[in-house]
N, CA, C and O of each residue as an XYZ file, in Angstrom:
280
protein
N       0.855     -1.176      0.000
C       0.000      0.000      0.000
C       0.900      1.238      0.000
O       1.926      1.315      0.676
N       0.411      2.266     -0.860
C       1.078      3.710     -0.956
C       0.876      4.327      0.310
O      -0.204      4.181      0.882
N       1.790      4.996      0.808
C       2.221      6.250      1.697
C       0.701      7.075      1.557
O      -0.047      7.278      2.513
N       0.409      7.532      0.021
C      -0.733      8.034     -0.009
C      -1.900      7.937      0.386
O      -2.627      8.806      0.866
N      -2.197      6.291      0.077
C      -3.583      5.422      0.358
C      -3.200      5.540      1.482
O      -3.788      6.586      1.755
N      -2.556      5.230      2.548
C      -2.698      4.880      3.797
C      -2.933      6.192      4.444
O      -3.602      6.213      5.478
N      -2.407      7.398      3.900
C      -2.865      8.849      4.713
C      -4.047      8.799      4.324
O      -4.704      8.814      5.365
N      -4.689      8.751      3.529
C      -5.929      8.974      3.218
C      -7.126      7.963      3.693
O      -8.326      8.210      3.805
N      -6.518      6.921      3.901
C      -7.191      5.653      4.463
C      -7.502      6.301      6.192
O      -8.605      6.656      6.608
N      -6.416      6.313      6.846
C      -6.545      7.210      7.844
C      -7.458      8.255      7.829
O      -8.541      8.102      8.394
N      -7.082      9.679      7.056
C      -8.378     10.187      6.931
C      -9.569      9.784      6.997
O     -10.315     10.346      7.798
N      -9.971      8.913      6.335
C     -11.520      8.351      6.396
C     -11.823      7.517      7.236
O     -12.793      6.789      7.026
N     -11.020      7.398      8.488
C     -10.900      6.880      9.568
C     -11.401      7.423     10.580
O     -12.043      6.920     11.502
N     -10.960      8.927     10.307
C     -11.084      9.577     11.526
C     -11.721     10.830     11.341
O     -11.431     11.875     11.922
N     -12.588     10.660     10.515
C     -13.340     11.189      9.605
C     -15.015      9.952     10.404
O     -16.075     10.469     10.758
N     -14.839      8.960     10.450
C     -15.658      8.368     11.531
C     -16.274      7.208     10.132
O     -16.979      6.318     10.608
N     -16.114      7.113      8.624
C     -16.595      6.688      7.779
C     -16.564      4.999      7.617
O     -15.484      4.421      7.494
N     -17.530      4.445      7.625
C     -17.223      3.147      7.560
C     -16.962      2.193      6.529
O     -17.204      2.543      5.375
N     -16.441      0.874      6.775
C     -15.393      0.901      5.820
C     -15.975      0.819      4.517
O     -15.133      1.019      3.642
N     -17.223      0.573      4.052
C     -17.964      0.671      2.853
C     -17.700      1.800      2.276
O     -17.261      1.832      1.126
N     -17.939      2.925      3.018
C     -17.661      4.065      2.336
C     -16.070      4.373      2.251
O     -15.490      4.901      1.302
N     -15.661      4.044      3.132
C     -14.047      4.393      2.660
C     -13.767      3.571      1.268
O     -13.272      4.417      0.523
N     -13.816      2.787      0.822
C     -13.743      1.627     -0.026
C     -14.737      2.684     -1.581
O     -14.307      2.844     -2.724
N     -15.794      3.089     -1.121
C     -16.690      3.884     -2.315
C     -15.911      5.084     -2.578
O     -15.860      5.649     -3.671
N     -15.097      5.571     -1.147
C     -14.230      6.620     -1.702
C     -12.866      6.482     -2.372
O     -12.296      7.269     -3.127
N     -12.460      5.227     -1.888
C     -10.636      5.266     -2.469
C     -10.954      4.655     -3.763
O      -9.859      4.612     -4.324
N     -12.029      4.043     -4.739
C     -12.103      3.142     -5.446
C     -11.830      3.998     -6.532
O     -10.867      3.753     -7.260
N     -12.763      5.245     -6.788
C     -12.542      6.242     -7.875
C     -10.704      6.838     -7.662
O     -10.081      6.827     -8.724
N     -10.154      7.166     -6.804
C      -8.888      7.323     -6.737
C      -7.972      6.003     -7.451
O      -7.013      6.311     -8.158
N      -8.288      4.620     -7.250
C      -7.697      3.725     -7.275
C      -7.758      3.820     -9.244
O      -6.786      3.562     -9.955
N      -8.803      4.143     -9.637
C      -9.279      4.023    -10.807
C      -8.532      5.245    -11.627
O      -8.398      5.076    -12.839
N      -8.205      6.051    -11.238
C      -7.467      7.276    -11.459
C      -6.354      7.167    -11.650
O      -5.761      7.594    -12.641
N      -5.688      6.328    -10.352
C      -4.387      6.264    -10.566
C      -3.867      5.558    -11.561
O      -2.794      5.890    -12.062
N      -4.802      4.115    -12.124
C      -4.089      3.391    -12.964
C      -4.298      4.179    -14.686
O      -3.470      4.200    -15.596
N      -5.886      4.837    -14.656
C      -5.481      6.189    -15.795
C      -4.154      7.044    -15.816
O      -3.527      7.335    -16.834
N      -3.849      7.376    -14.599
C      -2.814      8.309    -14.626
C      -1.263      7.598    -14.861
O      -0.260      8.310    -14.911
N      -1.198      6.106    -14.997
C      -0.016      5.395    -14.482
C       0.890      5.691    -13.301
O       1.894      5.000    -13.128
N       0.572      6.720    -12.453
C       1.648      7.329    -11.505
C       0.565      7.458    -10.326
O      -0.641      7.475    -10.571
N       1.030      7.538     -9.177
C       0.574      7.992     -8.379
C      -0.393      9.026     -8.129
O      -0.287      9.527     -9.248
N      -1.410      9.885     -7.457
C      -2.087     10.683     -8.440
C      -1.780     12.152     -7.414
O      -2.238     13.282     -7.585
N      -0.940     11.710     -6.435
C      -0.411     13.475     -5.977
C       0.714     14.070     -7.018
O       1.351     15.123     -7.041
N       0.683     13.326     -7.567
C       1.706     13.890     -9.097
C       0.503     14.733    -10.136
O       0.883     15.883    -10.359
N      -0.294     14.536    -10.530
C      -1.180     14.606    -11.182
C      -0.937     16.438    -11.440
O      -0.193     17.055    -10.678
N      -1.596     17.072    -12.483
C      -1.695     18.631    -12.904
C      -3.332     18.480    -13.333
O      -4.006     17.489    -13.616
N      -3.690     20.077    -13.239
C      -4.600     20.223    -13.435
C      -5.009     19.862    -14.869
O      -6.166     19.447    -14.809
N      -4.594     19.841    -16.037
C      -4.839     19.793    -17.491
C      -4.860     18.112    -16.986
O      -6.060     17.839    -16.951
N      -4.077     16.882    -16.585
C      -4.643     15.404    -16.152
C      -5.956     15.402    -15.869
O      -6.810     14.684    -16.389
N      -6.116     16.273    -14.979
C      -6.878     15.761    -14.173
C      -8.864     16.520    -15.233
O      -9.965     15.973    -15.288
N      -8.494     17.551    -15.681
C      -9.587     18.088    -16.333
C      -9.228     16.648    -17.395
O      -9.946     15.648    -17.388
N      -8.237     16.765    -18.094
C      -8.563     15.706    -19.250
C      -8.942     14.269    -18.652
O      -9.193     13.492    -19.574
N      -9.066     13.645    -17.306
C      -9.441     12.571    -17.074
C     -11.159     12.593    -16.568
O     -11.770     11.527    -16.490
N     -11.754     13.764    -16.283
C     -12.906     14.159    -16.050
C     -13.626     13.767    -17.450
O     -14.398     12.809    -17.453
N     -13.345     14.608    -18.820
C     -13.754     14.154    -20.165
C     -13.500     13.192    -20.097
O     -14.450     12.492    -19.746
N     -12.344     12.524    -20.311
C     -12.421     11.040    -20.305
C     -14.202     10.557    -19.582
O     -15.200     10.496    -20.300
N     -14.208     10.340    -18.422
C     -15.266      9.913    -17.640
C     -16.499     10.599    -18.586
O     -17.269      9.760    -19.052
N     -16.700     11.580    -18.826
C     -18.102     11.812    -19.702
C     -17.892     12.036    -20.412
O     -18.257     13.175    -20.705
N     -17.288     11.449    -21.220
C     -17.563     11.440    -22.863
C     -17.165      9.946    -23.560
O     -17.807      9.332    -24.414
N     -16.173      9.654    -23.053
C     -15.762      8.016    -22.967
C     -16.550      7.026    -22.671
O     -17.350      6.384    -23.352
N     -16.146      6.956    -21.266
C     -17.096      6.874    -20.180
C     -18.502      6.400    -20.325
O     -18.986      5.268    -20.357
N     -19.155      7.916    -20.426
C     -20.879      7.983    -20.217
C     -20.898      8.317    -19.384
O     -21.811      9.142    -19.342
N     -20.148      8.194    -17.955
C     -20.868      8.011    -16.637
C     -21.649      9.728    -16.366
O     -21.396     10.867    -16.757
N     -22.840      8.991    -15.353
C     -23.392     10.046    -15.181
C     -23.260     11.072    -14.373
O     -22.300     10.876    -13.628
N     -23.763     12.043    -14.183
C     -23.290     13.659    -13.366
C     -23.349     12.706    -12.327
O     -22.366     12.013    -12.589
N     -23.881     12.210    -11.288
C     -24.078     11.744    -10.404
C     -22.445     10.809     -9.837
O     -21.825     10.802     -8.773
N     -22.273     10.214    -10.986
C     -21.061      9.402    -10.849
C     -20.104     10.182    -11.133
O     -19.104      9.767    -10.547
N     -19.874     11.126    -11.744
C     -18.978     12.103    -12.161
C     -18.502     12.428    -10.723
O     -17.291     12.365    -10.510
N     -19.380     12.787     -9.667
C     -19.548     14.082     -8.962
C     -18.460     13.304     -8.184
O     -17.425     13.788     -7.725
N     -18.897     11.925     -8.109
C     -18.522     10.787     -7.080
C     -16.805     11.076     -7.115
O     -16.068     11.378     -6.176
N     -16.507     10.883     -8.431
C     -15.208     10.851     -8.976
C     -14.668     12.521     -8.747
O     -13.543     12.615     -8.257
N     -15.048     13.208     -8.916
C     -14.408     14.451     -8.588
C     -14.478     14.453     -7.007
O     -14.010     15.396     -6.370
């Protein structure tokens, strides 16, 4: 496990979230990262807008799922 996931895993720890939802939250990250091939605190804003299109226009997914992912 990344340095990253695990701060953030933490976060949603203590954040009080259970583990379903931690899991609904790191999954879109997890999904990101392997778009991004790198880690995703590397990431720039022009990635990260161009991985949003990706998701609706590619994709399909809906505003709803979008929102999830942003």
């Amino acid at each position: 496990m990344t340095p990253l996931r695990v701060r953030y895993i933490a976060h949603l720890h203590l954040k009080g979230y259970s583990e379903k939802t931690q899991r609904n939250y790191l999954e879109p990250i997890i999904l990101f990262s392997r778009w991004l091939k790198r880690s995703p605190d590397t990431l720039t804003k022009d990635e990260l807008h161009r991985y949003l299109l990706y998701l609706k226009l590619e994709r399909k997914l809906a505003i709803r799922t979008l929102n999830i992912h942003i």
